[in-house]
N, C-alpha and C positions, 0 to 999 in steps of 0.2 A: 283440543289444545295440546295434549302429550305428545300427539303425532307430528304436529308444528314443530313443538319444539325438538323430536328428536331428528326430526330433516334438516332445522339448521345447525341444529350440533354436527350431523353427516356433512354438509358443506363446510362447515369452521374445519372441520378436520382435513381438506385439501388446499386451505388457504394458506399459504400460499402453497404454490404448485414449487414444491422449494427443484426437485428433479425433471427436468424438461425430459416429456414421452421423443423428442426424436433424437436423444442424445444416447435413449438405451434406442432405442430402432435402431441406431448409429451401430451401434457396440455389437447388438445381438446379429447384425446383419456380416459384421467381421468375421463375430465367432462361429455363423453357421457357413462361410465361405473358407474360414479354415478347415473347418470339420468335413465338409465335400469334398476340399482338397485329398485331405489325409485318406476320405473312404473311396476315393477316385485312385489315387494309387497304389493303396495297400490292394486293392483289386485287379488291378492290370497287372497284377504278380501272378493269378491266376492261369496254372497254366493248361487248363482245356479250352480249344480258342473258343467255342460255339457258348460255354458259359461265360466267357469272360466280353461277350459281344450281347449275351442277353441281357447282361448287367450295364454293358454302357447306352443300348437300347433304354434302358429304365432310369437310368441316371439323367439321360439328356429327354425323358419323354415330358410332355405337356403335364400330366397327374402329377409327379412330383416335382417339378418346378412349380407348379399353382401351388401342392402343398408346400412347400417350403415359402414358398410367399406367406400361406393363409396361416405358420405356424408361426412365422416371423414376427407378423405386425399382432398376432392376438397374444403370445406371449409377451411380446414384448409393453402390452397394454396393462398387463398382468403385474408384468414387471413395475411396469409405473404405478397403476394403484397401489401394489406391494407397497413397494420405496417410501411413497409419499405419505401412504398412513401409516407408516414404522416412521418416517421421519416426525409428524405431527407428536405422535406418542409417545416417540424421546423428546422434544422439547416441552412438552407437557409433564414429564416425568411421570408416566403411569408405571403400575404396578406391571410387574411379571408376567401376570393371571392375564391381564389385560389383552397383554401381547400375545399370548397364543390363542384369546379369545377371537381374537383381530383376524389373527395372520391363518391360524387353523380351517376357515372355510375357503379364503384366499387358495390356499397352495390346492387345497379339494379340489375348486374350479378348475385349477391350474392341470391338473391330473387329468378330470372329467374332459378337458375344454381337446386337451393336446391327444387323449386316448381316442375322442371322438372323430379329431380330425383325421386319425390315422386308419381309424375304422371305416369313414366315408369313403378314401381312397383306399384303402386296400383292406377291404371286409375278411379275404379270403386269411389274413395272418391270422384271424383274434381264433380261428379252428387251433391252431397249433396252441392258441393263448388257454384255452381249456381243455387242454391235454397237457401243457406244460407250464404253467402258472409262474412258477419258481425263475424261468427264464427271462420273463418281462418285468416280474415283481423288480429285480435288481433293479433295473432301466429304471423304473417309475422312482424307486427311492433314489437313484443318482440324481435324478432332476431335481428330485425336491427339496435333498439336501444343498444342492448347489445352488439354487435359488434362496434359500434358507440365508446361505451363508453369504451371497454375493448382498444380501438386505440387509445384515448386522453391519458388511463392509461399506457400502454405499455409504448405509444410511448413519454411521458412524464418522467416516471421512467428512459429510456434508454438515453435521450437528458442531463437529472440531474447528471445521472452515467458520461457521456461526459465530463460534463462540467468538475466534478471533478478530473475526470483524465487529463484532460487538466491543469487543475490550478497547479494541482502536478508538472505535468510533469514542467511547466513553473517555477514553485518556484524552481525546483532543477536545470533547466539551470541557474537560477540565481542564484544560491548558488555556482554550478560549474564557473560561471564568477567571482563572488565574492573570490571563492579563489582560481581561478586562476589570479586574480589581486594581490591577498596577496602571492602567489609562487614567482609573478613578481616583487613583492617588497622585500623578502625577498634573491630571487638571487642577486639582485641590491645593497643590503647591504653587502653579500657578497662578490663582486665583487668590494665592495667599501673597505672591509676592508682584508689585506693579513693575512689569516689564518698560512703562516708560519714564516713570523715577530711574529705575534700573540704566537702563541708556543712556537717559539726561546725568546719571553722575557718572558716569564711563568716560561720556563726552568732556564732560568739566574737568576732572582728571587727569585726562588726555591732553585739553587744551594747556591745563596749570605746567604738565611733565614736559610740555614739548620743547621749550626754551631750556630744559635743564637737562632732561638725558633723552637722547633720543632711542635708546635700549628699552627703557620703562613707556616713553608713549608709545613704539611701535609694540609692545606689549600688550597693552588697556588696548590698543583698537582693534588685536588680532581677537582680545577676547572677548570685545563685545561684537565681533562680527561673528564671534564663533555661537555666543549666546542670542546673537539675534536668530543666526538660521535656526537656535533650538527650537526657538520660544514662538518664532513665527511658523503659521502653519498656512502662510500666503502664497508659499510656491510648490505645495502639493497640485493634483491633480486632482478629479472629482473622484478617481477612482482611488486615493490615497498614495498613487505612484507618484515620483520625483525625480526630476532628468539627471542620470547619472553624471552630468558636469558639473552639477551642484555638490554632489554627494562627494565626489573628489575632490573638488575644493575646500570642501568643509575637514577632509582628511585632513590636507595639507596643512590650513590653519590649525587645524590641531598639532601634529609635527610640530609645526613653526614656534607654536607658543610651547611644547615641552622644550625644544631646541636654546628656546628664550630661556627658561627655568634651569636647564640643566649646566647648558652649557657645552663646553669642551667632552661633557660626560654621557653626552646622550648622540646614538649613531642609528642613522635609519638610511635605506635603501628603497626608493621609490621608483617602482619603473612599470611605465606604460606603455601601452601598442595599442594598435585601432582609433578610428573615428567614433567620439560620442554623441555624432549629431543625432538629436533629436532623442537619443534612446531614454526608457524611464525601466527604477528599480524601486523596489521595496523602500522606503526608507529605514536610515539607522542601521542597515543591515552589515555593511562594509567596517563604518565606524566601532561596531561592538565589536571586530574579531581585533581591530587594531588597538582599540582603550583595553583590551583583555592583553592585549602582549606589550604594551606600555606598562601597565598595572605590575605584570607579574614577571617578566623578561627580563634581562641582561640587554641593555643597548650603550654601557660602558665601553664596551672593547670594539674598536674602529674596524677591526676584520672580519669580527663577525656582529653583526649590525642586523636592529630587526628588518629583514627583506620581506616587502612588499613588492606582489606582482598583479597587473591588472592586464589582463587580455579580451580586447574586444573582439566579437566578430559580427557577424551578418545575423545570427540569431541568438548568441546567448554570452558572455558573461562570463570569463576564468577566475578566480579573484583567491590568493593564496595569502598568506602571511607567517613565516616562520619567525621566532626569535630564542635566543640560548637560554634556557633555566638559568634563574640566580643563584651560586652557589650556597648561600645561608639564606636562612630563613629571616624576611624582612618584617616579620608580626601582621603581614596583610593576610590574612586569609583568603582562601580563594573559595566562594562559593557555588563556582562556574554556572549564578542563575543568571546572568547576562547574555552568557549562551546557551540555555535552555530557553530562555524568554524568547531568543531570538530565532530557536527552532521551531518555535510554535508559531510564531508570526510568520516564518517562510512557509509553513505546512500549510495555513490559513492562504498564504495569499498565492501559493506556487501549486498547492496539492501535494502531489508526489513527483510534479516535473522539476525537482531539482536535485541538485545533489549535495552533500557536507561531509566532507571526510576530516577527520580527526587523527592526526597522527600523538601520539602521547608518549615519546619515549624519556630516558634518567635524563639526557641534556638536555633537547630540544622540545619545542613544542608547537606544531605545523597544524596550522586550519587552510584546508581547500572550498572553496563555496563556488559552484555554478549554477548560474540560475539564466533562465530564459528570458528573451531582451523584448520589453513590449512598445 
């Protein structure tokens, strides 16, 4: 039973294989073509030709290109169990003791494994190696400190990569909880208030205003057409997408009814390019950067007016909106979670294929959003 269990603790401790063996083959196979270089020409400075010809004899000979193959791929397997059980160990958080308990018969092998090969091909060195001990001792401790230390650096860099895709991954469960709590509150307002009462007095309203001002019913109808695309979720798509000619329309109604509201004191700038046939977006995505610079913007002064740009093309979606800071402070608070909500709903439905720049300076305040066209 002890033996069971300690073979599958040996296998838990390569699971996962977090450093791929042919990524250091890869690496070790650089550093041993560097290293030839360098011993390839530091030697043709040799200047007795008959040495400097026995030495390129041995360089280009069968024995040591096979050795250099057979030190390549066994180090380098070395390499890998090294990595992978320093890497286990640091995310297991073991002790100190652990680790040279670990790694100390490791680098042994490593010594044994690489002396041996050097010995099957070339027996005739290891005479000089017991007559002169001191001169190969170095060699052996260069290696093993530089493997030493290439496993702290590895296996450090890959634990920091970890962590940080960990943290990701965890900010975006929470961003997915966060509004999947505000879906669930937002149903619930729903469900609190009857969209078709809602309508049916819009409509009544509409009807009674229309013989008296036509300012006030073209009003009521913009804003129940504006509250119907809320509340209806009949022109989504299976996949929650929405045809970007809807979503601009829904803009524009929007405009229309602050334009209604303000008046003379409200200036916007809308301008479009490209065909929207057929294409689908996120929904609500466009509208939150615009209700955020209605909200909090300057669209009083007719020359500088909040601008809106929308650029179609064949695969993706320009979409900017700048508008001027208001000079005083209007008691709105800005909690900018409209657009946080709305970073998380583009990361959820886009990944990482898009993009949101943020420009924040004293006057202005510029949102760019591209996103890919499905």
């Amino acid at each position: 039973m002890p033996e069971k269990e300690a073979n599958y603790s040996l296998k838990m401790l390569f699971r996962p294989q977090r450093i791929p063996y042919w990524k250091l083959a890869a690496c070790m196979a650089v550093l041993l073509a560097i290293l030839n270089v360098k011993t390839y020409y530091r030697n043709m400075n040799i200047e007795n030709p008959e040495l400097r010809l026995r030495f390129l004899n041995w360089l280009f000979s069968w024995e040591y290109i096979l050795q250099q193959f057979i030190s390549l791929f066994t180090v380098a397997f070395l390499c890998y169990v090294t990595f992978n059980l320093y890497y286990q160990l640091s995310i297991r958080k073991a002790k100190l003791l652990t680790y040279f308990i670990a790694l100390l018969p490791l680098l042994t092998l490593y010594l044994i494994i690489d002396q041996g090969i050097n010995y099957f091909f070339y027996p005739e060195s290891y005479y000089l190696l017991f007559k002169n001990p001191t001169a190969f001792l170095s060699d052996a401790l260069l290696g093993l400190g530089i493997l030493a230390v290439l496993t702290v650096l590895v296996v450090k860099v890959a634990v920091s990569n970890d962590v940080k895709e960990k943290n990701k991954k965890l900010e975006l469960e929470n961003t997915k909880l966060e509004l999947g709590k505000k879906d669930a509150e937002f149903e619930l307002l729903k469900s609190q208030v009857n969209p078709h009462f809602l309508f049916n007095s819009l409509n009544y309203l509409y009807s009674k205003s229309l013989p008296h001002s036509n300012e006030l019913s073209e009003g009521i109808l913009t804003l129940s057409e504006i509250m119907k695309y809320a509340f209806d979720r009949s022109h989504e798509f299976g996949d929650g997408m929405v045809l970007l000619q809807d979503e601009v329309a829904y803009i524009e109604k929007f405009l229309q009814m602050n334009s209604l509201r303000f008046g003379n004191r409200f200036y916007t700038s809308f301008e479009k390019s490209g065909r929207a046939d057929g294409a689908r977006i996120m929904p609500f995505a466009l509208i939150t950067v615009v209700e955020n610079a209605v909200k909090h913007g300057d669209a009083t002064n007719p020359h500088q007016p909040i601008r809106i740009k929308l650029q179609l093309t064949s695969e993706q979606l320009n979409f900017s909106c700048e508008n001027q800071k208001k000079l005083r402070n209007t008691g709105i608070p800005s909690t900018k979670l409209g657009i946080s909500n709305m970073k998380g709903r583009l990361q959820m439905t886009y990944d990482s294929n898009y993009q949101l720049l943020i420009e924040d300076t004293a006057d202005t305040y510029l949102i760019k959003l591209t996103i890919p066209i499905k």
